[in-house]
Residue, then its C-alpha position, 0 to 999 in steps of 0.5 A: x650565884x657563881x663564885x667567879x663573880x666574888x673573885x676579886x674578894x680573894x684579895x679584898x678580904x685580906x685588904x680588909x683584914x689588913x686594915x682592920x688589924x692596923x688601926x683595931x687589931x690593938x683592941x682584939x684577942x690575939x691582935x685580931x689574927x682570926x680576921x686574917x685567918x678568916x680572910x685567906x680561909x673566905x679566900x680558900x672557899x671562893x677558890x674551891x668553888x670556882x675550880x668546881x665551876x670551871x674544872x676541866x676546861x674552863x677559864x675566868x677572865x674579867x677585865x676593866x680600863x684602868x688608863x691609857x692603854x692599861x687595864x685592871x684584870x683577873x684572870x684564873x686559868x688552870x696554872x693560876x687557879x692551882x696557885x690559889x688554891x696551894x696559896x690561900x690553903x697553906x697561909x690559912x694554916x700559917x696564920x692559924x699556927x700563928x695564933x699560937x705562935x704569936x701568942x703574947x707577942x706585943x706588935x702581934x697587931x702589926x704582924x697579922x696586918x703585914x700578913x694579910x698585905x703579904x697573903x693579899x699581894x701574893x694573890x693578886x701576883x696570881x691572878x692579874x691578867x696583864x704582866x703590869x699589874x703582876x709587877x705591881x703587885x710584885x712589888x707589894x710582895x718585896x715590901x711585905x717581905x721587908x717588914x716581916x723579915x724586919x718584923x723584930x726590928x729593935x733586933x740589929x741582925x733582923x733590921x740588917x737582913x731586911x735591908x738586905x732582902x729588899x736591897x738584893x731583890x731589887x737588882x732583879x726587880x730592875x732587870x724585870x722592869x726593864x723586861x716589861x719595857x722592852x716588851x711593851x716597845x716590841x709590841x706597841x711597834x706592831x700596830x696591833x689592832x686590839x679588840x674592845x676588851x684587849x689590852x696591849x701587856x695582856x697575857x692572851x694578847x702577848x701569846x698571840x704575838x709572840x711569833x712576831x717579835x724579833x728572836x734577838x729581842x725575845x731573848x733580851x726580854x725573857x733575861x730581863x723577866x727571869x733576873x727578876x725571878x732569879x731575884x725573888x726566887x733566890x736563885x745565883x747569884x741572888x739568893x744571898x738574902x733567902x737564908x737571912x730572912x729567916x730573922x722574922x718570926x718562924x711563921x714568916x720563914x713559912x710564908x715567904x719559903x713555901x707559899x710566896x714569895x719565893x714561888x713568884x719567880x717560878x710562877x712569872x716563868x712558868x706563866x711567861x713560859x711561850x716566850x721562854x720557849x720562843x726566846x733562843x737559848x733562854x731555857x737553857x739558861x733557866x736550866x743552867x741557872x735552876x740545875x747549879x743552884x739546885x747543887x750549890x745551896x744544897x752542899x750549904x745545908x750539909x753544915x748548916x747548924x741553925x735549923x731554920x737555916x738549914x731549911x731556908x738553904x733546903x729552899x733555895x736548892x728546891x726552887x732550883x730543881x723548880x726553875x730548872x724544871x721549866x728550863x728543860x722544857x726546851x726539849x720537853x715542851x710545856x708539859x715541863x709547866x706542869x711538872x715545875x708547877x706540881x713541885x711548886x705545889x707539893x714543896x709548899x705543904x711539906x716545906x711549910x710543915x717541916x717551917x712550922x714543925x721548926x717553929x714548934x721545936x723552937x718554941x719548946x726549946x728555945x733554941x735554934x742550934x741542932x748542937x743543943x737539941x737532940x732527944x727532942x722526940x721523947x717529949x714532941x711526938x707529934x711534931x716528930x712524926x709530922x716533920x718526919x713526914x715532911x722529911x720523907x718528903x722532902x727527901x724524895x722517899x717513895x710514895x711520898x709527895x716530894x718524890x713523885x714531884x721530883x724524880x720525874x723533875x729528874x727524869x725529864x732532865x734526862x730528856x733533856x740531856x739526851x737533847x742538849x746538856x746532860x749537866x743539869x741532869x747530874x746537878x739535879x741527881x747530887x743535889x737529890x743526894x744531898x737533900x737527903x742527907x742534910x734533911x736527915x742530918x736535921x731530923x736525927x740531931x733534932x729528936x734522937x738520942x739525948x738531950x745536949x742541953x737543958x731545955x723545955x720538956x713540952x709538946x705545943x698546942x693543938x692551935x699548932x698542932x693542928x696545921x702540922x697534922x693538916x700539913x702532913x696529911x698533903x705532904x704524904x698523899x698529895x702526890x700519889x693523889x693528884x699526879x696523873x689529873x694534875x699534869x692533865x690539867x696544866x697540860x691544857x693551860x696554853x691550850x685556851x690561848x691557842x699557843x702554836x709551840x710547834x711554830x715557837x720551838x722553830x723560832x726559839x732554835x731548838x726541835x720541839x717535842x714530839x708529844x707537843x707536836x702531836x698535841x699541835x697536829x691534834x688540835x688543829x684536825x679537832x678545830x678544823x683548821x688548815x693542816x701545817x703544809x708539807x714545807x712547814x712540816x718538812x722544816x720541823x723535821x729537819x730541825x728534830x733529826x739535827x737535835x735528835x730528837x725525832x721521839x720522845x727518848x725512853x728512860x732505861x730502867x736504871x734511870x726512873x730507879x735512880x730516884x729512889x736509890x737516891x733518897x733511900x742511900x742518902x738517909x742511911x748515909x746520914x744515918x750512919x752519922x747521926x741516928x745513934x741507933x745504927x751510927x757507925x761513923x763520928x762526923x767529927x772523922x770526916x770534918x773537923x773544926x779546922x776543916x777548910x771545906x767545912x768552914x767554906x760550907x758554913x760561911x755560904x762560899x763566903x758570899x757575904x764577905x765577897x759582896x761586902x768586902x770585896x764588891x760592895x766595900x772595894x769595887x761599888x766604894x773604890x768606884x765611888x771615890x774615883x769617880x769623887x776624884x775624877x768629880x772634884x778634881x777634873x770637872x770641879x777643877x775646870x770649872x772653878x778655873x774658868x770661873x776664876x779667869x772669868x772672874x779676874x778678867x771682870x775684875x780688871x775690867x770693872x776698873x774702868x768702871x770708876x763713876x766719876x764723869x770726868x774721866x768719862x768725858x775725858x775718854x770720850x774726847x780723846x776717843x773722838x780725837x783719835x778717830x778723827x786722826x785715824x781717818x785724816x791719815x786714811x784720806x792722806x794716804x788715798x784709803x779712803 
């Protein structure tokens, strides 16, 4: 028996459980959560077994017609398999921890049969083979989103920030839709021959085609893909609905911040990453994009008092550092996928852990306030020390996950700063800061000193403690663990399509790696194919020595240090403030209540007014009652005057109209006796 042969019961099962949980789960324990739990766990053990049998090298690719030029597919490649993997691991945990979560919740049915739609959707996203069948799916992922967000829907602010989740995504659902399109026309404009088997939105067949699509139409359509991860991704200026999407229930903060959908974006780009890379200018917008929203969403979580908030903020600045991980691959190559994709993964355990140990704090003193928490630690040991890890994590503290994935994020933006722009690189290292003093900020003010209000004194049970100490256990040594094998892994992933980076770097305007180059030059000597000619190797020389970027550039040692200068400065920094241990400083000296800056930072830059107020209220509104104007008075106007004109001149006419026979044989004698005067004059006068 061979796994791959069960790959698509990865996404039937939670199906299954989806049905299952919808029209029984009322008459289950716990309203049947353990068949979702069993279904995305059924799921985590197909994914095992097939990276067992394809481990190093080897892909799986199954396909059907589904109509016309379409198909239905699966394709499992070193990128989506680590993504199975991370997915179906962390909701199998997730969904554990809400058997206790949820515990006498009355619409628990309902949640874990959203859930399992969510977990399913979430993984077909991963494993289609075709960019059709992703939006599909993606699609799924924006609806499921919509009713977990909304899950307490009875509640105002919940159903409000549903809506404006959904709302918000779909700006750049539209913009990846009219990607897609723009995409299929390039390609079905060149007459492709498509083998028994290909499909024309196929991944394998639109790398092959790449180099044939006009330059300018690369990049329309790598702006149209990435509008829709800027959305899905909580990217600026799209991430307005990440932060409000914490009014679900915690375990959907988890889901939806760490393992899903949040990670979609990032994955479309990294998976699109050959026509990123061939599209000019397009990564250096992904960079540009990744590298602000690293730094802008992180000043947010600096005065944020809602725990959850302060980790959905924490999540947008991370998914920065992802994007902007891939947009310095214009002077990296694809080896920036990997390092993306191994923050990706290692940001999903400790995220999820540092989600679920909020949710048991919470749960244990129901409140969401830091103000009203503190002295936490003495009654939660282990939920103190699990978040503590997930702290140190996501701080980037030395041998944790967090800073293996995200110093060499850092470093490759040096790189990239050399080549291009060293901007996203100083956006990335203040961002870093930050990270480490709002993480700590939220640690100290949860579980040190004493306690502010009076709340429940309780740990929570081992049904969620379990995936806490599961959670921490990746959050602390998965980097050190797996870095070095998992690059060398994601390093291959083009290789099995035979992606020519060395002729996409030319196309995309920018000189392409050394390493990349090398590994080109490699597989070419390795297959036996024709060695590049002197005028094409010549071409990419010239187009390195312009930018530059003949080698790859060393990192002084002050640079691969500055990381952990970085993370260590910053708990201190927070210490300072908020462990009452070595507090040296009231942060009431440094930010009052009357603090404009502060005040900016807890209204989010004031985003929510200027969409509201200004755009939505004054610009969208102002537009439509002009344009109700323009509609009434100017086209209605006209209309309902020639209407008018027509209509009296009708009326005047119809007059003639009497139905008495008389006055129409009166009109038609007279009729006649004119005409015949008319042509006696004529005769008398030689006309006629």
């Amino acid at each position: 028996m061979l796994y791959q042969d069960y790959a698509y019961l990865i996404v039937a099962l939670p199906v299954l459980a989806f049905l299952l949980c919808i029209f029984i789960g009322w008459h289950l324990p716990k309203g049947g959560g353990f068949l979702t739990a069993l279904a995305t766990f059924a799921g985590l053990i197909i994914s095992l077994g097939i990276f067992s049998e394809i481990y190093p090298e080897g892909i799986v690719h199954q396909s059907m017609p589904w109509f016309a030029s379409f198909n239905i597919g699966i394709l499992i490649d070193p990128l989506a398999l680590v993504m199975l993997l991370m997915v179906t691991l962390v909701v199998t945990l997730i969904h554990t921890y809400a058997l206790g979560y949820m515990d006498g919740d009355p619409g628990s049915a309902r949640y874990f049969a959203e859930a399992a739609l969510f977990s399913a959707a979430m993984l077909g996203l991963v494993y289609a083979d075709n960019l059709l069948q992703l939006f599909i799916f993606w699609e799924l992922v924006g609806l499921c989103s919509y009713l977990l967000i909304g899950f307490w829907y009875r509640k105002p602010s919940a159903a409000a920030a549903a809506k404006k989740a959904f709302l918000t995504t779909r700006v750049g659902d539209v913009l990846f839709l009219a990607g897609i399109i723009l995409l299929w026309n390039n390609l079905a404009s060149l007459n492709i021959q498509l083998q028994p088997g290909e499909y024309l939105l196929q991944f394998p067949v639109i790398y092959a085609h790449l180099a044939e699509i006009p330059p300018m139409q690369l990049t329309l359509i790598a702006l149209g893909l990435l509008g829709g991860a800027v959305g899905k991704s909580g990217q600026f200026p799209l991430h307005v609905w990440l932060p409000d999407a914490m009014e679900g229930p915690t375990t959907v903060s988890a889901m939806i911040h760490a393992a899903t959908m949040v990670t979609a974006g990032v994955y479309l780009v990294a998976r699109m990453f050959p026509l990123f890379y061939a599209a000019p200018h397009a990564l250096t917008v992904v960079a540009a994009v990744g590298a602000f929203t690293a730094l802008f969403a992180a000043t947010m979580g600096l005065a944020a008092f809602d725990i959850k908030r302060v980790l959905a903020f924490s999540t947008v600045s991370q998914l920065g550092f992802m994007m902007a991980g891939l947009g310095v691959g214009a002077a990296v190559g694809a080896f920036a996928v990997g390092v993306s994709m191994f923050h990706l993964i290692g940001h999903s355990f400790f995220k999820s852990l540092l989600f679920l140990c909020a949710g048991s704090v919470i749960h244990a003193v129901s409140t969401n306030d830091l103000r009203e928490m503190g002295g936490v630690g003495k009654y939660m040991k282990w939920t103190m020390y699990t978040m503590l890890i997930g702290s140190l994590s996501l701080a980037g503290f030395p041998f944790f996950t967090g800073f293996f994935s995200k110093d060499e994020i850092i470093v490759i933006a040096y790189e990239y700063g050399i080549v291009i722009n060293f901007l996203p690189y100083i956006f990335l290292v203040l961002a870093a800061v930050l990270t480490a003093i709002y993480t700590f900020r939220m640690w100290f003010s949860v579980f040190t000193g004493n306690p502010r209000s009076d709340y429940g004194k309780h740990e929570s049970p081992w049904v969620m403690l379990g995936p806490l100490v599961i959670l921490s256990v990746f959050a602390f040594g998965f980097g050190f663990a797996a870095q070095g094998d998992f690059y060398d892994y994601l390093d291959s992933n083009f290789e099995h399509y035979d992606v020519n980076f060395a002729q996409l770097a030319l196309i995309g305007g920018h000189a392409i790696a050394a390493h990349e180059l090398a590994a080109e030059q490699t597989a070419e000597l390795e297959t036996g194919a024709e060695h590049p000619t002197e005028e094409y190797v010549s071409e990419v020389g010239e187009h390195e020595a312009a930018s530059g970027h003949e080698e790859e550039p060393a990192e002084p040692w002050y640079i691969q240090i500055l990381p952990i200068i970085v993370a260590i400065g910053g708990i201190l920094l927070a210490g300072l403030f908020y462990w009452p241990k070595i507090q040296r400083f009231d942060p009431s000296q440094v930010s009052g209540d009357n603090d404009p800056i502060r005040w900016m930072l807890i209204k989010g830059y004031y985003q929510h007014e200027i969409l509201t107020q200004w755009f939505a209220e004054g610009v969208v509104y102002g537009s439509a009652i002009l344009a109700n104007i323009i509609d009434i008075k100017l086209v209605d106007g006209w209309l309902n005057w020639l209407s008018s004109w027509v209509l009296g001149f009708g009326g005047h006419v119809r007059k003639v109209q009497t139905g008495v026979i008389q006055n129409y044989i009166a009109a038609l004698v007279l009729g006649i006796v004119v005409l015949v005067v008319v042509i006696w004059v004529a005769m008398e006068v030689g006309l006629v």
